[in-house]
N, CA, C and O atoms as CSV, one atom per row, in Angstrom:
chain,resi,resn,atom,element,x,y,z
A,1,UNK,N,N,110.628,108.125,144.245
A,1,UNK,CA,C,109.865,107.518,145.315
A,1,UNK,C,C,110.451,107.966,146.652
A,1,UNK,O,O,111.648,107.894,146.928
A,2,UNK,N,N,109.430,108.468,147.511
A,2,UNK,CA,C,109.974,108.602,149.197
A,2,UNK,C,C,110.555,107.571,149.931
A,2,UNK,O,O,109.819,106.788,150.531
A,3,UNK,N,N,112.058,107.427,149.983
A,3,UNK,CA,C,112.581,106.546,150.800
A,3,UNK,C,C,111.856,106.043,152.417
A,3,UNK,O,O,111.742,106.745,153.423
A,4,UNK,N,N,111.409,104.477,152.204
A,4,UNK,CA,C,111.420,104.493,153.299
A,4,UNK,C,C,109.170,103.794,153.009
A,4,UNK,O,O,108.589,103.104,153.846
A,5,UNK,N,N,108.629,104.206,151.899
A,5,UNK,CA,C,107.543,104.792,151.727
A,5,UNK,C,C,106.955,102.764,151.877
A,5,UNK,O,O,106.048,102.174,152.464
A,6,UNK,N,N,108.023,102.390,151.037
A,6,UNK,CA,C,106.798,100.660,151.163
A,6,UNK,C,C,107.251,100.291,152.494
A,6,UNK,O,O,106.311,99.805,153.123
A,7,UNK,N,N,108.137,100.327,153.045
A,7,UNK,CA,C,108.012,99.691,154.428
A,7,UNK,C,C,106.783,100.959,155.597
A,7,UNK,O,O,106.355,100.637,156.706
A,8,UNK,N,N,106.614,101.764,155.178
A,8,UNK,CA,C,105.218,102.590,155.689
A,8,UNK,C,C,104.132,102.187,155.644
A,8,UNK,O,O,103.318,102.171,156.568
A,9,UNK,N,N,103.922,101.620,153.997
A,9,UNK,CA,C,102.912,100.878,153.495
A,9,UNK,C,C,102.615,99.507,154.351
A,9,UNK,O,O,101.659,99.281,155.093
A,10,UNK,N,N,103.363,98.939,154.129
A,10,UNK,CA,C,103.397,97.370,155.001
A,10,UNK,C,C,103.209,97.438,156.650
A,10,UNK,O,O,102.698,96.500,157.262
A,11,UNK,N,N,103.646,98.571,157.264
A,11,UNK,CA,C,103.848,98.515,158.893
A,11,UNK,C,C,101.657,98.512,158.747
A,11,UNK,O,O,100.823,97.953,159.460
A,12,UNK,N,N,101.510,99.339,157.597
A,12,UNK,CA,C,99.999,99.930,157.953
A,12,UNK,C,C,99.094,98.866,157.744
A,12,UNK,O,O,97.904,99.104,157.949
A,13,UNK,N,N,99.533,97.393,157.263
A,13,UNK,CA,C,99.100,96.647,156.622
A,13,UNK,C,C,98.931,96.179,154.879
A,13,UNK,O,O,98.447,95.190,154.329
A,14,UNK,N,N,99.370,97.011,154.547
A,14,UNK,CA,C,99.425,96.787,152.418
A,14,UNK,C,C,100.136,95.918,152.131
A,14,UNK,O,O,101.246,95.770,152.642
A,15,UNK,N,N,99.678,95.217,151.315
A,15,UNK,CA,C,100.832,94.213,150.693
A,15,UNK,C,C,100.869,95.088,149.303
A,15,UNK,O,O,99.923,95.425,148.590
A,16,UNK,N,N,102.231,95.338,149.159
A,16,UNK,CA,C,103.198,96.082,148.237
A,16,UNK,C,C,103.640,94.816,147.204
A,16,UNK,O,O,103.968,93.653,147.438
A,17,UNK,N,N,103.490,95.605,145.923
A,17,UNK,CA,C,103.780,94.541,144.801
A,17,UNK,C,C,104.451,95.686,143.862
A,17,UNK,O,O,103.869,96.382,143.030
A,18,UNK,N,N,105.960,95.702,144.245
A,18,UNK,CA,C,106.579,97.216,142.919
A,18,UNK,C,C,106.804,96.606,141.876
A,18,UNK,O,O,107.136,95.422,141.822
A,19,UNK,N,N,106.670,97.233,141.086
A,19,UNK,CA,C,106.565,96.688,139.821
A,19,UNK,C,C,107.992,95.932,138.961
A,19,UNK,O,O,107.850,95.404,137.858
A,20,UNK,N,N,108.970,95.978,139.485
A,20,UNK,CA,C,109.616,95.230,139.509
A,20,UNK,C,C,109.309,93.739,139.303
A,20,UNK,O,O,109.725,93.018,138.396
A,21,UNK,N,N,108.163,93.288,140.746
A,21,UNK,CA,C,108.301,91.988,141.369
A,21,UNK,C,C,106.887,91.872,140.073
A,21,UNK,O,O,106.419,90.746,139.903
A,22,UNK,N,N,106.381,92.884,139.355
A,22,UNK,CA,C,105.312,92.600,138.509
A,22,UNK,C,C,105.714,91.683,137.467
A,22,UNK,O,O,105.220,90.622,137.087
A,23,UNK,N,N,107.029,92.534,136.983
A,23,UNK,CA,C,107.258,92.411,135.733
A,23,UNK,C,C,107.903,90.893,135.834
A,23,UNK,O,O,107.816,90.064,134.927
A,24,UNK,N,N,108.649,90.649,137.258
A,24,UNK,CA,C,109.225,89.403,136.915
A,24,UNK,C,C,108.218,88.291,136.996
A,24,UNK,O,O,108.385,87.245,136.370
A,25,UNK,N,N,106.958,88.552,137.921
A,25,UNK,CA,C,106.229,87.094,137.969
A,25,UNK,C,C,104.825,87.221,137.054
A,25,UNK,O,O,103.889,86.471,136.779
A,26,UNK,N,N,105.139,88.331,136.803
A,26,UNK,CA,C,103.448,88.199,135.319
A,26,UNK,C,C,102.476,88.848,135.508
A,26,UNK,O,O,102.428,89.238,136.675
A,27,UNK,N,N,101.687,89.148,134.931
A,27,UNK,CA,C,100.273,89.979,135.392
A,27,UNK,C,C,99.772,88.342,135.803
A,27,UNK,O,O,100.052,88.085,136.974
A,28,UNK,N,N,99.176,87.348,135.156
A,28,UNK,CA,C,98.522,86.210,135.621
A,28,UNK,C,C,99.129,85.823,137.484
A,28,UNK,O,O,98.589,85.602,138.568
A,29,UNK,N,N,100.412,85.921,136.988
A,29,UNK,CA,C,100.577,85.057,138.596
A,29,UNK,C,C,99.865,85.987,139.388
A,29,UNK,O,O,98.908,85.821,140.144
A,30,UNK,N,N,100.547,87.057,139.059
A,30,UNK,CA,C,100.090,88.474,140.465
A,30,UNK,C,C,98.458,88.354,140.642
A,30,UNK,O,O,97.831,88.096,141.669
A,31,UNK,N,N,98.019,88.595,139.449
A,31,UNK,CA,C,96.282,88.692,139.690
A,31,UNK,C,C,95.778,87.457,140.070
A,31,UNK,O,O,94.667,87.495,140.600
A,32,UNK,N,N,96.574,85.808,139.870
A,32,UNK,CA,C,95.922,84.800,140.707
A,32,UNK,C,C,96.032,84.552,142.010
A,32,UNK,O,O,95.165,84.092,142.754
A,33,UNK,N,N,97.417,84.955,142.335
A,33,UNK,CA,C,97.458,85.346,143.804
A,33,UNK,C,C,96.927,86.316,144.622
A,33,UNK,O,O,96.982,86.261,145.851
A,34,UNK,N,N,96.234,87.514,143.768
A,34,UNK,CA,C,95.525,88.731,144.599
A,34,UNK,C,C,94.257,87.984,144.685
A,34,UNK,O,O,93.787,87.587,145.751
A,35,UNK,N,N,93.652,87.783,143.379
A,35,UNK,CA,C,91.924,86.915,143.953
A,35,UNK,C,C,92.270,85.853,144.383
A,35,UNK,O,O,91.459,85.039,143.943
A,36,UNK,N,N,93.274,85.167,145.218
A,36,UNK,CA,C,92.702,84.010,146.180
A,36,UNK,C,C,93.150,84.887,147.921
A,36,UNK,O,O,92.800,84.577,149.060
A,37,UNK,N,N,93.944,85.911,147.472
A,37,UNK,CA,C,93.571,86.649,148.553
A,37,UNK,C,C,92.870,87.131,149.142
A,37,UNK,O,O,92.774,86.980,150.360
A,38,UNK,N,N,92.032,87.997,148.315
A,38,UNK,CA,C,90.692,88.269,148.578
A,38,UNK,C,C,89.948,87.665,148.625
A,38,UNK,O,O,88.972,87.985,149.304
A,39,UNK,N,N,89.971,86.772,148.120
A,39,UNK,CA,C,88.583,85.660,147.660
A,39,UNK,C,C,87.249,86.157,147.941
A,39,UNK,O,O,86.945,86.177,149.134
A,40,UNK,N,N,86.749,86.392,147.457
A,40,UNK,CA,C,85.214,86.728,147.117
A,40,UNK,C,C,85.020,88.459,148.234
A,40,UNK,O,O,84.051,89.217,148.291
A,41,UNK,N,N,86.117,88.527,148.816
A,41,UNK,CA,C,85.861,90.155,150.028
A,41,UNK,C,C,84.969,90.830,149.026
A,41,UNK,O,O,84.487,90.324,148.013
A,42,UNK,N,N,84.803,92.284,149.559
A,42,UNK,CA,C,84.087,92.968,148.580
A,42,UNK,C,C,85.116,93.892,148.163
A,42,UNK,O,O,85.461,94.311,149.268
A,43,UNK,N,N,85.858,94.510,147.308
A,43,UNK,CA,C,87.006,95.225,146.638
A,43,UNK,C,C,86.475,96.495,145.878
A,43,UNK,O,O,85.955,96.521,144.763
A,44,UNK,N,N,86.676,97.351,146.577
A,44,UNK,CA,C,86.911,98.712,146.026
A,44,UNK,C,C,88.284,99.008,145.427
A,44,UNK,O,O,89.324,99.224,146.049
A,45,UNK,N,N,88.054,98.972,143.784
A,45,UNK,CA,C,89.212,99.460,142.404
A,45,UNK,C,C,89.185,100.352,142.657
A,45,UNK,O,O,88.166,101.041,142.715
A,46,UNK,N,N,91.045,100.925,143.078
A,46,UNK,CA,C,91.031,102.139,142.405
A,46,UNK,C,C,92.299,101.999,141.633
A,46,UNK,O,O,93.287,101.457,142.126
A,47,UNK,N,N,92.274,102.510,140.365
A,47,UNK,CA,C,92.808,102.552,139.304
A,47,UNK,C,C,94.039,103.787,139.336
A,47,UNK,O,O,93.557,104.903,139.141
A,48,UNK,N,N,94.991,103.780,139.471
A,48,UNK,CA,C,96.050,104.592,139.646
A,48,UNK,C,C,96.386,105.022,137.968
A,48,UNK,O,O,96.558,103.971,137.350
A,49,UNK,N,N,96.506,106.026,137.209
A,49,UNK,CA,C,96.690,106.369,135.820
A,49,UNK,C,C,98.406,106.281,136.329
A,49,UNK,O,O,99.093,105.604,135.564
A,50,UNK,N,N,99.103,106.860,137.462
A,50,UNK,CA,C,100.220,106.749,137.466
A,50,UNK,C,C,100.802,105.462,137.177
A,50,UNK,O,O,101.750,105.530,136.395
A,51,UNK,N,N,100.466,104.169,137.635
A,51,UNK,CA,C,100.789,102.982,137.127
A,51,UNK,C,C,101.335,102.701,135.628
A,51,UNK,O,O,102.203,101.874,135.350
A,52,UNK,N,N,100.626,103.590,134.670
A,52,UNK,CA,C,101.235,103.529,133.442
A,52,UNK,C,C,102.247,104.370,133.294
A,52,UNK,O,O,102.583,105.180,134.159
A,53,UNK,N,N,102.971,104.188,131.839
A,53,UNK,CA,C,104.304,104.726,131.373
A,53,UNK,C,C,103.634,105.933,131.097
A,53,UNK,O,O,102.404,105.891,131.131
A,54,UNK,N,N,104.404,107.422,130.726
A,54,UNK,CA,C,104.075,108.070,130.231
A,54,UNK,C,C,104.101,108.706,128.819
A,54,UNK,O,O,103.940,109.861,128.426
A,55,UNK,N,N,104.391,107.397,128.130
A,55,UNK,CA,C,104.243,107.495,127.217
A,55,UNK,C,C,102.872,107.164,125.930
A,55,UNK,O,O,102.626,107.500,124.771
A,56,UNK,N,N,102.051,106.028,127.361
A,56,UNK,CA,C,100.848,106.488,126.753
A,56,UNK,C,C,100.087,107.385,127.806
A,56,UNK,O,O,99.059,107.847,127.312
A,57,UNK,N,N,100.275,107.721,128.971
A,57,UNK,CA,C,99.964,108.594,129.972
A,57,UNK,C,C,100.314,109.557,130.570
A,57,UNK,O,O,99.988,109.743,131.742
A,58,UNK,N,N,100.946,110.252,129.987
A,58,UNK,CA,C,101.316,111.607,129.995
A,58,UNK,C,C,101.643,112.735,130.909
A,58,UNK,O,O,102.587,113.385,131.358
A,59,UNK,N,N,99.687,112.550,130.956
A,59,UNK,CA,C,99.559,114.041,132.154
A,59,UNK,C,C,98.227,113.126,133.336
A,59,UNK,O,O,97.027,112.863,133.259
A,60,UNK,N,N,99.542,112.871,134.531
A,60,UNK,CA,C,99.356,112.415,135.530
A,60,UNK,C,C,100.143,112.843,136.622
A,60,UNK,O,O,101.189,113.382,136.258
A,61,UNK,N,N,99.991,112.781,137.745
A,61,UNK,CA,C,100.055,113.652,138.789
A,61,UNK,C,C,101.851,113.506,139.023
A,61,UNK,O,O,102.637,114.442,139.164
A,62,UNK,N,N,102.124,112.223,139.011
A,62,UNK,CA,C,103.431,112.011,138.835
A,62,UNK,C,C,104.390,110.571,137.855
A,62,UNK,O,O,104.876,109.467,138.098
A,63,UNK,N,N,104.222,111.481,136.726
A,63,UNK,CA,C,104.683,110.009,135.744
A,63,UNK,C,C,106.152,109.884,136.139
A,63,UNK,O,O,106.921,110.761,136.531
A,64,UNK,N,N,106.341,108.658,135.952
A,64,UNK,CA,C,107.516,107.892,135.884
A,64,UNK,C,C,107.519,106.474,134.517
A,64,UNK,O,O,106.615,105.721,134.155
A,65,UNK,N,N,109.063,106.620,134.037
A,65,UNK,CA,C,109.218,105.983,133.414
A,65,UNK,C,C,109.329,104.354,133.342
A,65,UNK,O,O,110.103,104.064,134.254
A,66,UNK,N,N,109.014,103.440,132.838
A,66,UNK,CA,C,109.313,101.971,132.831
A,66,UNK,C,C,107.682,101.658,133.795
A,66,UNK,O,O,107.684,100.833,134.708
A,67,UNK,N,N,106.834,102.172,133.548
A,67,UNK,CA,C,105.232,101.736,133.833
A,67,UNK,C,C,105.022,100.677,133.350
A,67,UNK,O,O,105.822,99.942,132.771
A,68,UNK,N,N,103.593,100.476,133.616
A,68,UNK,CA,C,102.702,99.824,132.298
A,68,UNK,C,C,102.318,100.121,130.905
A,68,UNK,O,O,101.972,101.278,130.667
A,69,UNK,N,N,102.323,99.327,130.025
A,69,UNK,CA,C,102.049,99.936,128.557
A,69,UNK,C,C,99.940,100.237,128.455
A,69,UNK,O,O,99.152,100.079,129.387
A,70,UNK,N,N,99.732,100.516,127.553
A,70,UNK,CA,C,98.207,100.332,127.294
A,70,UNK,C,C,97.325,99.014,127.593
A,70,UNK,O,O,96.355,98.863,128.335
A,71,UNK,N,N,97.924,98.228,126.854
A,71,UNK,CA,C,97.665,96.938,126.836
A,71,UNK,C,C,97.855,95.645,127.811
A,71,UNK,O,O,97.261,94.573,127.921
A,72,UNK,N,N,99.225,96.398,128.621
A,72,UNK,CA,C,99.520,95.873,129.772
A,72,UNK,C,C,98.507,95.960,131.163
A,72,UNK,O,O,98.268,95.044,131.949
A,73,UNK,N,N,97.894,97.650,131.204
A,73,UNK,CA,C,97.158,97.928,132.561
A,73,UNK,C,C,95.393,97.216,131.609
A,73,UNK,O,O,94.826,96.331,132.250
A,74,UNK,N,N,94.746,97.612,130.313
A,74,UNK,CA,C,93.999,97.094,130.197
A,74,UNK,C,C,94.220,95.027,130.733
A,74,UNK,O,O,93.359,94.457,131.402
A,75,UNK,N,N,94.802,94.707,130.506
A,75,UNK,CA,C,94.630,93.515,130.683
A,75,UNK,C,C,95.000,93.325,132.493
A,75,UNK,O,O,94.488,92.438,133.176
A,76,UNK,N,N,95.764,94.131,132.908
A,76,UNK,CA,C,95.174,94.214,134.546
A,76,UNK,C,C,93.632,93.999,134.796
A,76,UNK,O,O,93.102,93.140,135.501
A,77,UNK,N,N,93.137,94.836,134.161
A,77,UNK,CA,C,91.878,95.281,134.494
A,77,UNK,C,C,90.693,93.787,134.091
A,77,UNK,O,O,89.746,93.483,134.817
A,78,UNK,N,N,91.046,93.094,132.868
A,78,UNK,CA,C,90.457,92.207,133.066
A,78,UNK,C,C,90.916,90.852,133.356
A,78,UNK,O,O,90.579,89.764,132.887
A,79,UNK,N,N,91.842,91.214,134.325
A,79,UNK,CA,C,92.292,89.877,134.645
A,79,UNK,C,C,91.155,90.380,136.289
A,79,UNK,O,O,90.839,89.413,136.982
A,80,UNK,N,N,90.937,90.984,136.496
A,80,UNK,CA,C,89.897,91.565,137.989
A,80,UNK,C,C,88.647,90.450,137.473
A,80,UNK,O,O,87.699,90.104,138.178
A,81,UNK,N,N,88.837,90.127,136.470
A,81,UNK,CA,C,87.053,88.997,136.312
A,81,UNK,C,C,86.723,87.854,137.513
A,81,UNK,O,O,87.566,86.972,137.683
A,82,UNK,N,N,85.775,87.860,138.161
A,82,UNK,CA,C,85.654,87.214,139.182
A,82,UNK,C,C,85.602,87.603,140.757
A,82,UNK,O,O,85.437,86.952,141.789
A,83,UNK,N,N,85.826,89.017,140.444
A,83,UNK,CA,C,86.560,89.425,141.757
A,83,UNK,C,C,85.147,89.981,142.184
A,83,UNK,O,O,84.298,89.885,141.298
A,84,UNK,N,N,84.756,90.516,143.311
A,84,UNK,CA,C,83.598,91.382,143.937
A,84,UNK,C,C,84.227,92.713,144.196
A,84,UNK,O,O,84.641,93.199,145.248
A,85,UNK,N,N,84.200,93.124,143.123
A,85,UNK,CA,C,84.544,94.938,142.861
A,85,UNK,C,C,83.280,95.502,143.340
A,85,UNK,O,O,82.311,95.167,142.660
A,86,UNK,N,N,83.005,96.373,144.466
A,86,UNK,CA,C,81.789,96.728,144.466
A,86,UNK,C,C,81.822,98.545,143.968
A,86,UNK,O,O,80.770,99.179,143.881
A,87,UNK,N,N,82.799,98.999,143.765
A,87,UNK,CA,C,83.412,99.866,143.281
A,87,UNK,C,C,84.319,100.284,142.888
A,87,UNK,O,O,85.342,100.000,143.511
A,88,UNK,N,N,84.446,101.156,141.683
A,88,UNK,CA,C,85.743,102.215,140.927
A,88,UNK,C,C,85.844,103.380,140.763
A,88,UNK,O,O,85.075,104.339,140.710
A,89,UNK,N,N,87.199,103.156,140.663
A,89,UNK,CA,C,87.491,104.974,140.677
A,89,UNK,C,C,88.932,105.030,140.223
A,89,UNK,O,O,89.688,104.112,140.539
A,90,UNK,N,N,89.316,105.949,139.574
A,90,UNK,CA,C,90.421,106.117,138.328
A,90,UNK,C,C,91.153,107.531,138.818
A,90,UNK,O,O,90.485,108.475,139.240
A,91,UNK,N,N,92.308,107.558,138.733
A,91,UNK,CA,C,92.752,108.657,139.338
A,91,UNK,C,C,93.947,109.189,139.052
A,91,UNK,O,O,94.500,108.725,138.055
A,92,UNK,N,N,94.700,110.335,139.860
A,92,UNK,CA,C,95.953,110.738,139.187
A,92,UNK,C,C,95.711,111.351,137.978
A,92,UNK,O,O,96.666,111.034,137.270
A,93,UNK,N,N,94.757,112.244,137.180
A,93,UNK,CA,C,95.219,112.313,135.854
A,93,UNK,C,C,95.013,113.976,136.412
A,93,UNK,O,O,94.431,114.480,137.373
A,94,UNK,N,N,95.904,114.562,135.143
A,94,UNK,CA,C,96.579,116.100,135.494
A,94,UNK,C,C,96.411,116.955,134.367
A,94,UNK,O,O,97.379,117.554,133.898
A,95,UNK,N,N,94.965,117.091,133.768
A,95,UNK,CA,C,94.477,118.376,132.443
A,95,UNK,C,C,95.714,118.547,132.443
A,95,UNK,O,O,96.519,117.738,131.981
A,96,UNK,N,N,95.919,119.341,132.828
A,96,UNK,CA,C,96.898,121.001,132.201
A,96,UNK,C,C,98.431,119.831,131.623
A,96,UNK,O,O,99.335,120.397,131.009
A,97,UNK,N,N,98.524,118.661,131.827
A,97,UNK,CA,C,99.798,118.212,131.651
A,97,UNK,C,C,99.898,116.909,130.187
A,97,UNK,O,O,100.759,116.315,129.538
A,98,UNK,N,N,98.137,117.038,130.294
A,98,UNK,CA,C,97.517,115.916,129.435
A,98,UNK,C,C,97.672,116.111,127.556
A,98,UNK,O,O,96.793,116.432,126.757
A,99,UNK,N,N,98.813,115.847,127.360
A,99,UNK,CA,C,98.890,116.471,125.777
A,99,UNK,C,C,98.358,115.707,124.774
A,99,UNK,O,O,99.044,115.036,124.002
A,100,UNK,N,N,97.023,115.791,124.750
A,100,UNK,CA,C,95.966,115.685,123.050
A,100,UNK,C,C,94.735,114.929,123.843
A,100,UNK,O,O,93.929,114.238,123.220
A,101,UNK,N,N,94.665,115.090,125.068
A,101,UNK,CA,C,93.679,114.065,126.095
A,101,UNK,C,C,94.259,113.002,126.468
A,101,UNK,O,O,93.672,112.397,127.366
A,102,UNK,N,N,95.624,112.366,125.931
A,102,UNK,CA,C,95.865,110.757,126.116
A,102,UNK,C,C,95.434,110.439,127.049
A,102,UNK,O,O,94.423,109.743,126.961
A,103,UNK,N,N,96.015,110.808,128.557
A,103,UNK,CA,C,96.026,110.047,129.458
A,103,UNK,C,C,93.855,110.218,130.003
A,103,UNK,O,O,93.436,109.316,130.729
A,104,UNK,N,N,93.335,110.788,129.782
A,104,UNK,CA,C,91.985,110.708,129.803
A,104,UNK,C,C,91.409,110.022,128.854
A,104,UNK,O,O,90.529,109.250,129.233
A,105,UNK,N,N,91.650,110.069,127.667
A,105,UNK,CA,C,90.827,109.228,126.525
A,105,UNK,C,C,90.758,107.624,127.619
A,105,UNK,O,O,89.776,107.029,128.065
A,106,UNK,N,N,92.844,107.215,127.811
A,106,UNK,CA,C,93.071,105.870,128.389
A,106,UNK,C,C,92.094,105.338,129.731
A,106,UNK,O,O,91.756,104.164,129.887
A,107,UNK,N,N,91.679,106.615,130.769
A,107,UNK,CA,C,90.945,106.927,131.615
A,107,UNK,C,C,89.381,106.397,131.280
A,107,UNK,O,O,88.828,105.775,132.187
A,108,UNK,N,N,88.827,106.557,130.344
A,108,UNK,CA,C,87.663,106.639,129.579
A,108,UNK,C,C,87.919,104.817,129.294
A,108,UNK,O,O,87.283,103.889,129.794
A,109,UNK,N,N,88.687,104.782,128.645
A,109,UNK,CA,C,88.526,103.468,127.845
A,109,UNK,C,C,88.891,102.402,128.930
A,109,UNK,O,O,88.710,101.255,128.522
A,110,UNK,N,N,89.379,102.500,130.264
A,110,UNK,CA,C,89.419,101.794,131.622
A,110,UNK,C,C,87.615,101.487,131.828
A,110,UNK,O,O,87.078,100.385,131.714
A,111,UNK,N,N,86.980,102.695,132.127
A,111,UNK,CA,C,85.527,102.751,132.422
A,111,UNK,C,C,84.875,102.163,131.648
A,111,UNK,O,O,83.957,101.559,132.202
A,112,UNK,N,N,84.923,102.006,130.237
A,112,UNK,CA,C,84.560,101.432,129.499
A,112,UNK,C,C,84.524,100.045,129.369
A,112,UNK,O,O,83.632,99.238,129.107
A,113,UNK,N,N,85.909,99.954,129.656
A,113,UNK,CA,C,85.917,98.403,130.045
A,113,UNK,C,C,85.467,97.707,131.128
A,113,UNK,O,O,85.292,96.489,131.122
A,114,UNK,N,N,85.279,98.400,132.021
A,114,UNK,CA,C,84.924,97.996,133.295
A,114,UNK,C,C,83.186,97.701,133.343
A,114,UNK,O,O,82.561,97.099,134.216
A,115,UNK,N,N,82.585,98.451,131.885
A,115,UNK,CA,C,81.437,98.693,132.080
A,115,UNK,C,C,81.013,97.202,131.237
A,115,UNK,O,O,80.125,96.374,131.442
A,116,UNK,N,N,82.186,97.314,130.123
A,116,UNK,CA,C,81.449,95.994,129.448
A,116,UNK,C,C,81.833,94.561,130.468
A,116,UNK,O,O,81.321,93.469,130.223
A,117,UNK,N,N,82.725,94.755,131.530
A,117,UNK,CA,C,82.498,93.826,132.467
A,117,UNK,C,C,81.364,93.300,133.214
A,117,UNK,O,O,80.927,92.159,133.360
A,118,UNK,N,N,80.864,94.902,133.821
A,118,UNK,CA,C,79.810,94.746,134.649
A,118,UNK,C,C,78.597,93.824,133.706
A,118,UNK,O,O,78.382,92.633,133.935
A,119,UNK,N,N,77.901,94.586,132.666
A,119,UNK,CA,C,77.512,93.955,131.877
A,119,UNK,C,C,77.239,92.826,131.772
A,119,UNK,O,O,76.130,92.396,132.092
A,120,UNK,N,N,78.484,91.864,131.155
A,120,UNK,CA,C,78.617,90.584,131.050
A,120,UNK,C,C,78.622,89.466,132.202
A,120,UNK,O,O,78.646,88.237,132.128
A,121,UNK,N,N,78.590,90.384,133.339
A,121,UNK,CA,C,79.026,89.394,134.627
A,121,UNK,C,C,80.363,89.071,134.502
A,121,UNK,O,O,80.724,88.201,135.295
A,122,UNK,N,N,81.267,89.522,133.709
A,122,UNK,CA,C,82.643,89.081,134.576
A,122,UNK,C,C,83.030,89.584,135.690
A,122,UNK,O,O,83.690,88.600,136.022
A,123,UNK,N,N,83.133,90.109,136.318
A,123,UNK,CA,C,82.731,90.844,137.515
A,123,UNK,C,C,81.635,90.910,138.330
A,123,UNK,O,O,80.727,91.545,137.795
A,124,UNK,N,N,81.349,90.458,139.524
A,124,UNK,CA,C,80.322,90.778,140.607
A,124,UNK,C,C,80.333,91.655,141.370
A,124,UNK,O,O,81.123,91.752,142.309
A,125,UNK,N,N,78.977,92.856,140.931
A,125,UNK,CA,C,78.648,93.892,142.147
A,125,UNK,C,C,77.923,94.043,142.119
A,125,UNK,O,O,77.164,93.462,141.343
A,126,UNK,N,N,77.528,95.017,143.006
A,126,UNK,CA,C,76.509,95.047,143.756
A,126,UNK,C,C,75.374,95.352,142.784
A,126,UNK,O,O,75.446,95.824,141.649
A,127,UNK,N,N,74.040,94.878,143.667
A,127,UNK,CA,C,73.074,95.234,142.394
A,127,UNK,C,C,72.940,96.487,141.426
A,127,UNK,O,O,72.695,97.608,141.872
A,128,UNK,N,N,73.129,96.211,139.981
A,128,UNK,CA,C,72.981,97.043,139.398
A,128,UNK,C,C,71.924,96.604,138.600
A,128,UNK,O,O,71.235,95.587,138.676
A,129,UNK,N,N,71.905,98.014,137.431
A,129,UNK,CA,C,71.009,97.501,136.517
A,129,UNK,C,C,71.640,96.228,135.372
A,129,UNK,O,O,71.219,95.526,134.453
A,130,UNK,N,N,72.494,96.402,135.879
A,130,UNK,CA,C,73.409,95.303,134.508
A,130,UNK,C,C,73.217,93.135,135.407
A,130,UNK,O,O,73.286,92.002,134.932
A,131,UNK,N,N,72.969,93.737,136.833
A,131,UNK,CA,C,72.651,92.482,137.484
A,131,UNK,C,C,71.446,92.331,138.412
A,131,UNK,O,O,71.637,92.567,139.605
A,132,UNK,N,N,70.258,91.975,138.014
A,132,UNK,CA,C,69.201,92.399,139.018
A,132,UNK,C,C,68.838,90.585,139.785
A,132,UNK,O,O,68.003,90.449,140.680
């Protein structure tokens, strides 16, 4: 990490959550405290593939060790239920580094999930065909 890089983040306005401060207070606490932050704003996801370990994510722009597991960032993703995502987007992933597709299949199965969100209404956006 670029020394120096979350206090950059924060001067610009970000509230920084390293994963450190993840692991000690929970995916639940973190994600109940982000949606009453936002509360109902409209939230553009973007999905960082670097966030995970590379051990199920591989080939990403810059893996580092002690990430998220599979099961860990999927359940990020639906702990977002409720939120006004009015868009996503998934990112960081690196072909040429990607050994057997992992980190894209995991990519795929994010969208996927996101789709059986939209779907169901756990999630609110903007009109789609899944919400008319």
């Amino acid at each position: 990490m670029v020394p120096g890089i979350y206090d950059y983040g924060r001067q610009l306005g970000y509230r920084i959550i390293p994963m450190d401060e993840l692991e000690e207070r929970g995916l639940n606490d973190v994600f109940t405290d982000i949606k009453n932050t936002i509360a109902g704003r409209p939230v553009y996801l973007c999905f960082d593939m670097d966030f995970f370990d590379p051990s199920v994510a591989p080939g990403v722009c810059t893996p580092a060790w002690g990430g998220a597991s599979a099961r860990e960032g999927m359940k990020a993703l639906k702990l977002c239920a409720g939120v006004n995502i009015v868009g996503l987007d998934i990112n960081t992933i690196s072909p040429p580094h990607d050994c057997n597709g992992m980190s894209a299949m995991l990519a795929a199965t994010l969208v996927y999930e996101f789709l059986l969100m939209m779907a169901s209404g756990a999630i609110t956006c903007p009109r789609t065909v899944f919400n008319k």
